[in-house]
N, C-alpha and C positions, 0 to 999 in steps of 0.2 A: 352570313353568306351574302356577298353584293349580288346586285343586279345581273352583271353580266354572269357570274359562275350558276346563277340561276336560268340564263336563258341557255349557256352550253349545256348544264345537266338536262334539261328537257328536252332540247334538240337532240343529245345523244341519247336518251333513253329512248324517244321516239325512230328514230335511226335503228334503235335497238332491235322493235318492235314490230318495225317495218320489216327488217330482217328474216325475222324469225318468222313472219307470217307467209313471207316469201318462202323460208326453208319449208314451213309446213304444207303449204301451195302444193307448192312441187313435189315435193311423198306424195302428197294424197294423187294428184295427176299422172303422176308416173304409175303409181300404183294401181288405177285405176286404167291408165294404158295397157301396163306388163296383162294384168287379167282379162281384160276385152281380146289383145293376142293370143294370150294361152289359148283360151277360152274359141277364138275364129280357128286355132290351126288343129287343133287335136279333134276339133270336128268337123274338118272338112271334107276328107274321106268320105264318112258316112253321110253329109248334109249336101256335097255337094250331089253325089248316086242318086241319094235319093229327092231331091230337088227336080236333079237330070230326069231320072225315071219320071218323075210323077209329071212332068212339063211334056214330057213325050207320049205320056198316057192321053194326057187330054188335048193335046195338039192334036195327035195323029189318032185319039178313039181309038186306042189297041185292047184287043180283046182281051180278056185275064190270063188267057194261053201266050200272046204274046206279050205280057206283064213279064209272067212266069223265065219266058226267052232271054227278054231285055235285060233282067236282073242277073240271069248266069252269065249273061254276055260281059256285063259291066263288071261282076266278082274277076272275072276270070282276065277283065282287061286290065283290073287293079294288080292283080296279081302278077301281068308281064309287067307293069311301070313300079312296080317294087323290083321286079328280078333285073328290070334295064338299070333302074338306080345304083344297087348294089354292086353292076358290072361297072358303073361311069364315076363311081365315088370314087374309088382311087386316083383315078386322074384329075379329080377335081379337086381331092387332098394334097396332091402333090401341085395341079399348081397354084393354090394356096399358100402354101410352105413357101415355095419357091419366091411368090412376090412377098410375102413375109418376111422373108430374109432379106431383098432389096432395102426395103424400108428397113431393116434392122440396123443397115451398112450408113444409112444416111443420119442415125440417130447417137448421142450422146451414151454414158452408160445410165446416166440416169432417168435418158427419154426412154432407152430401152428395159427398165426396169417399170416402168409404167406403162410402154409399150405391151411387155407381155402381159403383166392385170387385167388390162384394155381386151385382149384378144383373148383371153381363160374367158374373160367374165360375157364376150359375145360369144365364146362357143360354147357356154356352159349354157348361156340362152338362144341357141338355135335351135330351134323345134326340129329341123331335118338333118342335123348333125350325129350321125351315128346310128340313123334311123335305116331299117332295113325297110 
């Protein structure tokens, strides 16, 4: 083996290497991303109440009576912006769809076969997608 197929084999192995460190990079960051979100949204319901609650306890010195108030107040305010959602999701479905299909009309068959991947794979990771 000459000189020079010795410096291309090393450049491309390191090229290689470089690659790959990059492909690993990114798993571990993304992965580390997707769990820090799961992880903010499926507890923000409860963290933000009770955040809210406890900031209002000591702000404003409320007696444990008006603890007791504040907390049915906030259940029961969760529970109208769950029943507003599940009124406003449909129209939100719909115009979703609707600019979906614009960009559908601008795309290739092949961009649109990638198109729809693209758009399963963010609705399958939308935390409030199908959520009552």
């Amino acid at each position: 083996m000459n000189q020079q197929n010795r410096i291309w084999l090393k450049a491309s192995a390191i090229l290689i290497i470089v690659f790959l460190l990059g492909i690993i990079t990114g798993g571990a960051l993304d992965s580390l991303y997707r769990s820090k979100a799961k992880t903010l949204v499926t507890s923000y319901n409860k963290t933000e109440t009770t955040d809210h609650l406890e900031s209002l306890k000591k702000d404003l010195n409320l007696s444990s009576e008006q603890v007791i108030a504040m907390q049915k107040i906030l259940t029961e305010m969760r529970q109208d912006y769950k029943s507003l959602c599940s009124e406003v999701r449909p129209k939100y479905e719909t115009l979703r769809e609707q600019g979906r299909t614009k960009m559908r009309l601008l795309l290739s068959e092949d961009q649109k076969k990638l198109f729809d991947l693209v758009i399963t794979r963010e609705d399958c990771n939308c935390p409030y997608l199908n959520k009552q």
